[in-house]
Structures are given as C-alpha cells and as structure tokens.
MITI-333751 format. One record per residue (C-alpha): residue number from 1; residue in one letter; x, z, y. Coordinates in steps of 0.05 Angstrom, whole numbers, plus 5000, padded with zeros to 4 digits. Layout:
residues N
+-----+----+------+------+------+
|   i | aa |    x |    z |    y |
+-----+----+------+------+------+
| NUM |  A |    X |    Z |    Y |
...
+-----+----+------+------+------+
This chain:
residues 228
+-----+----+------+------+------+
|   i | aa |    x |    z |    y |
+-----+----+------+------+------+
|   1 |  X | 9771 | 7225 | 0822 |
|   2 |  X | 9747 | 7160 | 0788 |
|   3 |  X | 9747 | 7126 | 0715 |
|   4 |  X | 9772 | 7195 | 0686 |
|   5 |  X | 9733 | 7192 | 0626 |
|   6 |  X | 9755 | 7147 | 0555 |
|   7 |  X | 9672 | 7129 | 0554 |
|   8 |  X | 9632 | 7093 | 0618 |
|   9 |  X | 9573 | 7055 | 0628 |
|  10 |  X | 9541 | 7017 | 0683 |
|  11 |  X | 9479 | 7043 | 0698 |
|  12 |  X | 9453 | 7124 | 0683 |
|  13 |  X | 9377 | 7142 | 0687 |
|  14 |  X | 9390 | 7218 | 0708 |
|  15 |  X | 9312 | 7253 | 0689 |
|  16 |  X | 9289 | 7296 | 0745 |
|  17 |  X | 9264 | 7366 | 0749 |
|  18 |  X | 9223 | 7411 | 0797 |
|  19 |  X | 9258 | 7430 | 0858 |
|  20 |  X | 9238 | 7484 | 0905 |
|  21 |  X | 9256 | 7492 | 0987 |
|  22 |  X | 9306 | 7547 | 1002 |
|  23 |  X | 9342 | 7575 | 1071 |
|  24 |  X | 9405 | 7594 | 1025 |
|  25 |  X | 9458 | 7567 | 1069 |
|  26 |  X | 9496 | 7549 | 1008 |
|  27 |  X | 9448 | 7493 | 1002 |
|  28 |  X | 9460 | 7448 | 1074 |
|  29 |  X | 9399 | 7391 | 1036 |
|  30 |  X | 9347 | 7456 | 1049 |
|  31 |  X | 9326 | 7456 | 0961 |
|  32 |  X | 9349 | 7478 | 0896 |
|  33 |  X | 9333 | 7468 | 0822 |
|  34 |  X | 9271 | 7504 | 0806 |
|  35 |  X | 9279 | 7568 | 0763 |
|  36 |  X | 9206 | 7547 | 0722 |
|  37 |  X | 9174 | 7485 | 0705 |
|  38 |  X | 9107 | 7494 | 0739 |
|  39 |  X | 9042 | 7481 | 0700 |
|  40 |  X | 9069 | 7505 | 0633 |
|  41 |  X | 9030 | 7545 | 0594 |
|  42 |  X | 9079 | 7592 | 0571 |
|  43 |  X | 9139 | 7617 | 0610 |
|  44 |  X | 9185 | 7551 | 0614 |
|  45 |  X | 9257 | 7572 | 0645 |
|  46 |  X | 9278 | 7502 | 0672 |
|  47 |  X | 9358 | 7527 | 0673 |
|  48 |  X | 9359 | 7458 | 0719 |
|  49 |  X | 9425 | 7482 | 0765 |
|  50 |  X | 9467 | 7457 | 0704 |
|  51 |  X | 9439 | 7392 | 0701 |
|  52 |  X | 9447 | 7385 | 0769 |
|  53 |  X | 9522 | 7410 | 0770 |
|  54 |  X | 9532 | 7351 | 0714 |
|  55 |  X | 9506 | 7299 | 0755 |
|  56 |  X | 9550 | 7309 | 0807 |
|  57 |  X | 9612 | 7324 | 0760 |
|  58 |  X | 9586 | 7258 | 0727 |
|  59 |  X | 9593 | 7217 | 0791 |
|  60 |  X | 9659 | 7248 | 0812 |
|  61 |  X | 9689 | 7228 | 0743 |
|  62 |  X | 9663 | 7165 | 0744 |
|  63 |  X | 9621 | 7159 | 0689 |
|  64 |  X | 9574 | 7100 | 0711 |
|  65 |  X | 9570 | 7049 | 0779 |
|  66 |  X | 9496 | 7073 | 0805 |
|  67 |  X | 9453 | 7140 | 0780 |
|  68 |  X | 9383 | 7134 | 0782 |
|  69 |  X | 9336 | 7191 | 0788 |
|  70 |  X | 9264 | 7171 | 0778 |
|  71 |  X | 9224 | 7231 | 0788 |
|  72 |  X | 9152 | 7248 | 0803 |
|  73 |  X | 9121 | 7283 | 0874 |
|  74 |  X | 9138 | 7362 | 0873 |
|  75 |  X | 9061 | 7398 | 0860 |
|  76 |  X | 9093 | 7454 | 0894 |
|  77 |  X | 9080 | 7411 | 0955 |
|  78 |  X | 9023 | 7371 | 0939 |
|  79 |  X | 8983 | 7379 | 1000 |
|  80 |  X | 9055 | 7369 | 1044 |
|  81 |  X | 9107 | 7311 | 1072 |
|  82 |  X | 9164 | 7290 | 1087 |
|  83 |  X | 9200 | 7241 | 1132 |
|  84 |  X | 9239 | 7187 | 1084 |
|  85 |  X | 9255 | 7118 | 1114 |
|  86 |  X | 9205 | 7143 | 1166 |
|  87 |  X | 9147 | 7150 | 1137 |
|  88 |  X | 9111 | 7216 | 1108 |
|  89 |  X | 9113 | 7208 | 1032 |
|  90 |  X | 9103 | 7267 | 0994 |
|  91 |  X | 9159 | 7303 | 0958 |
|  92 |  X | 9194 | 7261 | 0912 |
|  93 |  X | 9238 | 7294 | 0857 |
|  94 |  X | 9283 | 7239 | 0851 |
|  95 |  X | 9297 | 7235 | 0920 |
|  96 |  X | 9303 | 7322 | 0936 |
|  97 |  X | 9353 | 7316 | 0882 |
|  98 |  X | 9401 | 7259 | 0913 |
|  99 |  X | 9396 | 7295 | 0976 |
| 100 |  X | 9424 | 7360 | 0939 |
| 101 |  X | 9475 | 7320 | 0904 |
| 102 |  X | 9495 | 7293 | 0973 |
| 103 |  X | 9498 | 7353 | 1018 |
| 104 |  X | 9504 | 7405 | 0971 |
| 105 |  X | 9546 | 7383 | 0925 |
| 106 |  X | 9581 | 7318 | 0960 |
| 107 |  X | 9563 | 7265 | 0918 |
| 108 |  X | 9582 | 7190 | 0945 |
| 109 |  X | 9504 | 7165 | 0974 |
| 110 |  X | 9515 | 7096 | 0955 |
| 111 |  X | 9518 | 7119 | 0882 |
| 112 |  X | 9452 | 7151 | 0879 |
| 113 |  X | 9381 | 7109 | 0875 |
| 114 |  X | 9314 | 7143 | 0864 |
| 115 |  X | 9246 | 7123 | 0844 |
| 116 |  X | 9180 | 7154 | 0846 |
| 117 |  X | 9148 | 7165 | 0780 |
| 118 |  X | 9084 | 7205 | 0765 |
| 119 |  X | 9072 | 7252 | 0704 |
| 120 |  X | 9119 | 7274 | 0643 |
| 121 |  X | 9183 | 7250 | 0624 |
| 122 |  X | 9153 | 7188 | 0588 |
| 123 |  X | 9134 | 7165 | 0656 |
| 124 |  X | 9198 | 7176 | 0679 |
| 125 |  X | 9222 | 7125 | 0628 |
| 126 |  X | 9173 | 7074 | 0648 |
| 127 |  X | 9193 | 7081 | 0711 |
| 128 |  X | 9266 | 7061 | 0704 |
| 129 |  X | 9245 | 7008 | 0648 |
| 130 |  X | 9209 | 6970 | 0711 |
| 131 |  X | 9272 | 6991 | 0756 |
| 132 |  X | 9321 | 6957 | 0702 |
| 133 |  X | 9273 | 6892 | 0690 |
| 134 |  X | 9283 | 6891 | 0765 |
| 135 |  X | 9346 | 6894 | 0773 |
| 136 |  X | 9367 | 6856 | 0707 |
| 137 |  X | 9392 | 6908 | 0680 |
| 138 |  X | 9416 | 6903 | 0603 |
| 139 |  X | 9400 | 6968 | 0568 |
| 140 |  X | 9442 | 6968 | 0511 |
| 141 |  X | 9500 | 7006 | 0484 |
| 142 |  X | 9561 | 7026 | 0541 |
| 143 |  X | 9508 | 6995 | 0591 |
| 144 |  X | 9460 | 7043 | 0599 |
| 145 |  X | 9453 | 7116 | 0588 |
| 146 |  X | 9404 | 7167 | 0595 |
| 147 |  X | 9425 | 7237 | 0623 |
| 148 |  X | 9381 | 7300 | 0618 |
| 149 |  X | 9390 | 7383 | 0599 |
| 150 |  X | 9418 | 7398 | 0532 |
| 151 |  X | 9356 | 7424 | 0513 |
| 152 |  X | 9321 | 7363 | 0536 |
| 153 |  X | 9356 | 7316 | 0499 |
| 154 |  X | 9320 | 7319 | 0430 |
| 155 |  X | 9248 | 7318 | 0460 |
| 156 |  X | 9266 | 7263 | 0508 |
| 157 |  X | 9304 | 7222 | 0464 |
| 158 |  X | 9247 | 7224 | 0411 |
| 159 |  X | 9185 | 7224 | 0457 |
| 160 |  X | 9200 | 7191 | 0526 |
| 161 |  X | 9242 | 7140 | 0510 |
| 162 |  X | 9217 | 7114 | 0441 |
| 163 |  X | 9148 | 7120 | 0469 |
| 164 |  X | 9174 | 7071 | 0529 |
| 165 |  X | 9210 | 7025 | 0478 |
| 166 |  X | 9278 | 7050 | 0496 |
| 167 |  X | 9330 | 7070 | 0458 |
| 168 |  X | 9355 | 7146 | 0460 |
| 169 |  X | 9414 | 7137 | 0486 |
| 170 |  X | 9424 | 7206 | 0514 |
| 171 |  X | 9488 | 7253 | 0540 |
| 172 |  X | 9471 | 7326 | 0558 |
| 173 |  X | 9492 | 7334 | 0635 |
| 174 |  X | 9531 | 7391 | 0614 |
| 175 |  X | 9582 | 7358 | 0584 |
| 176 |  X | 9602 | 7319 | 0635 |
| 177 |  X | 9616 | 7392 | 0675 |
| 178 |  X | 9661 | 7406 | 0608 |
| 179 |  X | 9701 | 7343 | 0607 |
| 180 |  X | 9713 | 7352 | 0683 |
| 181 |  X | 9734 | 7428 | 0667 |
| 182 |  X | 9786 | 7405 | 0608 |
| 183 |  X | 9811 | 7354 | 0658 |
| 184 |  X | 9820 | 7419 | 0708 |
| 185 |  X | 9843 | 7474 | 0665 |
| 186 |  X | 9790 | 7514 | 0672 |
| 187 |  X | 9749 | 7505 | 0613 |
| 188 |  X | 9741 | 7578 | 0600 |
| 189 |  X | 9714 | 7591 | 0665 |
| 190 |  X | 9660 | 7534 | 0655 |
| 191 |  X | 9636 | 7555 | 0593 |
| 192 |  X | 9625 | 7621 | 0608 |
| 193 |  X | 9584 | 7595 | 0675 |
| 194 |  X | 9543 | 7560 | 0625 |
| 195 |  X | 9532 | 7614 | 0584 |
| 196 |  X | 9502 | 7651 | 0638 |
| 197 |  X | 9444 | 7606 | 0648 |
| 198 |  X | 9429 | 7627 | 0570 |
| 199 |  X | 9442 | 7689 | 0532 |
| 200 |  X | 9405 | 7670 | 0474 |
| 201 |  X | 9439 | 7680 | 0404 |
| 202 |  X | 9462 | 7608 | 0398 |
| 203 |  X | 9495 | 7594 | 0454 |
| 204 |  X | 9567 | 7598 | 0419 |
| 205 |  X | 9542 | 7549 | 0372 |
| 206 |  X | 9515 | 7508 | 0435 |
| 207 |  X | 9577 | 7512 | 0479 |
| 208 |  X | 9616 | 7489 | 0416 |
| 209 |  X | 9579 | 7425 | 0411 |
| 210 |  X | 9564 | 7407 | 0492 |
| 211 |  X | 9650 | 7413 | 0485 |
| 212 |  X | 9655 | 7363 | 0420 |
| 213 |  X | 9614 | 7321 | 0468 |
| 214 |  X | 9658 | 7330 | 0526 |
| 215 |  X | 9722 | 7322 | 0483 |
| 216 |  X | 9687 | 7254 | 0452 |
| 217 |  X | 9675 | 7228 | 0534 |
| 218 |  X | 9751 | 7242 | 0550 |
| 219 |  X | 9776 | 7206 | 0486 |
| 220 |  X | 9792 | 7265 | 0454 |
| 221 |  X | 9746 | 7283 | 0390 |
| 222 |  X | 9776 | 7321 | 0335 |
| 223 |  X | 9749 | 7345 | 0274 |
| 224 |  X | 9712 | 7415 | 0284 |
| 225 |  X | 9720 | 7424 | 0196 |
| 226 |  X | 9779 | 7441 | 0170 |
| 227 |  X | 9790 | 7418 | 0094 |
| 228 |  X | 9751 | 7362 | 0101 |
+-----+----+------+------+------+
C-alpha cells in the first residue's frame, strides 16, 4: 500500500512522546504511548496512541521515503538501559517508538531513523535541523514535513520550529489515519476511535477539520461552506 495519497514529501520529522514499558501481549516491542506527559505541572493527558497509529498509517500510505523520530531519553527510566547496537544507552524516545511502529504495528524498518535529542520540542527541532544539514537535506515545501498530535500542531509550529529557524510545516498524525480510513471505507469507524481519546465539547468541530485535512492529502478537498 504505497503512493496512495495526491500529497508526498521526502523526508518527515515525526516529534516523539513519552513511552512507558508494558507486558500487554498486544504490544510484541514490550512499550506503549504514555497516558501523561511526565513533569507537567498540571494534569497533561498525552492522547499519544493516535499519533502513533498515524505514523504507521503514514508509512503504509506512503506519505514520505524515510520518518525520523528525534526524541529525548524516557525520565521514567533515567537511572536504567538498554541494549541498542550493543551498547547500554539509556531510553531513547525516538528509538522505543520505531521499535513499536515495527513490532507492534508492522512498519517497514528501513523507513524509520531516530535521533536522540534532549529537552522540549524545540530541541527536538534542532535536533533534526543538524540531522537534515547532515544529510543534505532541503527543507522546503513537498520536501519536508513535520508530523505531530493535533493538539500539538499550533504550539509546535509556532514555538519549536520558528524558534529553530524552521518553517511550520506541520500535518496532524491523525489525518493520515483518516485518509487511510476513506481509502478503506471505514471512515466512520475511525472517527469515532478518535473521538474516544477526547470527549471534550469540540471534538465534532475537531474531527471535521483532521477530515478536510485528510480529504486535502488524498486530492480530494471540497468546500465545507455552502453559498459561498
């Protein structure tokens, strides 16, 4: 299931999130999304399991040659390691989350880079600036594109990636799950999966415009005003 989508790039910079260890036999890589961000100082419901969901419906559409994850060390596990490459790094988000793309949700390996990153979002974005200056990468329009939450998008867009001299260009993950739904037939069933991560007041309003966005992806925006 390749080259589905009317929109594609080269490159995606997919932001990380905390992950947490789990024995749910649902999840072979041994993690899953964490349900809070840790450190916040009020309550901060992560709803992460979408973004994760539209990564991997991302890749199986595919939306871009290579995802990179730059992510910073789980403080979950601060004082623990793992083995990567054989050696005992700590625990890398970028690098739990391939592994759950891979064995959990059986995303193609040789799509999926990671980088460590320290700190916030912003860092993040530093992080793949270096990667792309590496690589010689060109981040401009239908190049390069930046992938986070829904709810994410604004702050990153405005904080992270200005801050790092980028520019926000940014897709919600979730509607990448949406355009692969449409594609499917079972848009209903998607939507209302997303709602469930929600239940606040304006998630009709919310589902209505991740869709526009998945429509716009699969070359099929229409007007949403009628009279206009």
């Amino acid at each position: 299931m390749s080259n589905r989508l009317a929109h594609t790039v080269d490159v995606v910079c997919g932001f990380a999130f905390d992950i947490e260890k789990t024995d749910d036999p649902q999840r072979p890589s041994g993690f899953k999304p964490a349900e809070v961000h840790l450190g916040s100082i009020e309550l901060n419901p992560l709803y992460a399991q979408p973004r994760l969901e539209g990564l991997a419906a991302m890749l199986r559409l595919g939306f871009c040659r290579m995802l990179v994850i730059p992510g910073k060390d789980e403080r979950r596990y601060k004082d623990e390691t793992i083995v990567i490459d054989g050696k005992p790094p700590k625990y890398w988000q970028g690098w739990v989350i391939r592994e759950m793309l891979i064995h959990d949700l059986s995303a193609d390996p040789s799509k999926i880079h990671w980088l460590p990153s320290t700190g916030t979002t912003g860092n993040a974005a530093i992080a793949f600036c270096e990667f792309a200056r590496w690589e010689h990468l060109s981040i401009e329009e239908g190049k390069v594109e930046f992938v986070t939450s829904w709810y994410h998008c604004t702050r990153a867009g405005r904080i992270a990636l200005r801050s790092a001299g980028l520019p926000p260009f940014l897709t919600p993950a979730e509607a990448f799950t949406l355009a692969e739904a449409e594609l499917d037939g079972t848009r209903d069933a998607a939507e209302q999966r997303l709602r469930s991560f929600g239940g606040h007041y304006l998630d009709p309003r919310v589902i209505q415009e991740i869709r526009g966005i998945a429509m716009f992806l699969l070359g099929k925006d229409q007007p949403q005003m009628k009279g206009w």
